[in-house]
C-alpha positions as CSV (number, residue, x, y, z in Angstrom):
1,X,1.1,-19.5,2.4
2,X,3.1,-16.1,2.1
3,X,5.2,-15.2,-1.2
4,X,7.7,-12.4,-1.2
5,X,8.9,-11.1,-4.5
6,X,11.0,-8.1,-4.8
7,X,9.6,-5.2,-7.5
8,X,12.3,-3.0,-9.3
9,X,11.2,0.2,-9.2
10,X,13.7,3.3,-10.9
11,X,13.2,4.8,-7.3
12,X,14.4,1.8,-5.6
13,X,13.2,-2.0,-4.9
14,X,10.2,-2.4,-2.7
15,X,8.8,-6.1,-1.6
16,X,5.7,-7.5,-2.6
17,X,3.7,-9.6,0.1
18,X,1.0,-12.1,-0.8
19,X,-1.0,-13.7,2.4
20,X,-3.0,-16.4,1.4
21,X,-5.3,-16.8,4.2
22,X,-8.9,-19.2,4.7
23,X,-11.1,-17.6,1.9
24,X,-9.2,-14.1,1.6
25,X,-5.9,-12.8,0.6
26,X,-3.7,-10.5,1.7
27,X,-1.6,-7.8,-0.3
28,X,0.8,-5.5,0.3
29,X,3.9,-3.7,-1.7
30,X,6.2,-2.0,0.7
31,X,8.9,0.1,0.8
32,X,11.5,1.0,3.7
33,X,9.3,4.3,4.1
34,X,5.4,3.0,3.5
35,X,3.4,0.5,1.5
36,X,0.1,0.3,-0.1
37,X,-2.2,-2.7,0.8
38,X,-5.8,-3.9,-0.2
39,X,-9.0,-3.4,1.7
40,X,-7.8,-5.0,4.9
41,X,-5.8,-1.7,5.6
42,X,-7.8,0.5,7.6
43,X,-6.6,3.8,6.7
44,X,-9.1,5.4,9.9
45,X,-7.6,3.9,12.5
46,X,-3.7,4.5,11.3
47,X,-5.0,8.3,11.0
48,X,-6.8,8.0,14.5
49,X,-5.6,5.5,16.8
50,X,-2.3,5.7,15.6
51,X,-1.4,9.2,14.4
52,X,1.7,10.0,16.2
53,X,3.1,7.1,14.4
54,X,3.1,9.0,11.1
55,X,2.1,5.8,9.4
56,X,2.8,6.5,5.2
57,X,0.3,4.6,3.8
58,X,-2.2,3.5,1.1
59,X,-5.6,1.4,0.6
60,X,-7.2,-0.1,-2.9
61,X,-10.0,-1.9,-2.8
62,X,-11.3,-5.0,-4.9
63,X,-7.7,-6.0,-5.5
64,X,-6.9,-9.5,-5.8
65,X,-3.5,-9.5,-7.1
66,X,0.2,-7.4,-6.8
67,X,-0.7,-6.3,-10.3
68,X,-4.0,-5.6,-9.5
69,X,-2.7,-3.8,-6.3
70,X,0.1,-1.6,-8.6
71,X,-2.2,-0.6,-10.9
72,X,-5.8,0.1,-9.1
73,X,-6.3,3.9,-7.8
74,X,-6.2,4.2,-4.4
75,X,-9.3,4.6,-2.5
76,X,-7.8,5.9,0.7
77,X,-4.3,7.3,2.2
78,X,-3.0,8.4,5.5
79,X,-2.6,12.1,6.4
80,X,0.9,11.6,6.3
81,X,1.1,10.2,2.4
82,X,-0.7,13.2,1.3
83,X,2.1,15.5,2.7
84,X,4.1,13.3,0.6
85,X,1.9,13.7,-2.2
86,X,-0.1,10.8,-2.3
87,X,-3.6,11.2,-2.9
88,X,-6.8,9.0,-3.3
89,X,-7.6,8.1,-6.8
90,X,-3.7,7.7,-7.5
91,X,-2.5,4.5,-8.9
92,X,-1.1,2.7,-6.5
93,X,2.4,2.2,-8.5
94,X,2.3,6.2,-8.6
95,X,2.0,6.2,-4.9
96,X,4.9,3.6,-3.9
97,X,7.3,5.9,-6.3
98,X,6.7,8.5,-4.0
99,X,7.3,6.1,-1.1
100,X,11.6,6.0,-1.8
């Protein structure tokens, strides 16, 4: 099943998706610039693989929820969110402010 819920934001209004998939689920909160996500992101390869795609991004682990997801500190960003400003250890409803 996937939900879609929009999330009002002074900056803007970004879209949260919830995958429910066999014994995991996915999470994300996105805006029209970057989102943050949970451990399924891998932050490595968008830096690597994918670089010239300038990918803004953010991971936070042991998430199980949007809330969860808005308010856990990020464990990981791409290069490209920390020229934004986003860093690792920021709260991940920090981090999609600076994604308007």
């Amino acid at each position: 099943m996937i939900e879609m819920n929009p999330i009002r934001f002074d900056e803007g209004t970004a879209l949260a998706i919830t995958v429910r998939l066999p014994k995991t689920t996915l999470l994300a909160v996105t805006t029209d610039h970057g989102y943050i996500m949970c451990g399924a992101l891998d932050v490595g390869l968008l830096n690597e693989r994918l670089a010239s795609r300038e990918i803004l991004a953010g991971r936070a682990v042991g998430v199980k929820t949007i809330d969860e997801l808005l308010n856990a500190p990020l464990e990981s960003v791409t290069t490209t969110a920390e020229s934004r400003g986003i860093t690792a250890g920021m709260i991940g409803r920090d981090a999609v402010r600076l994604m308007f």
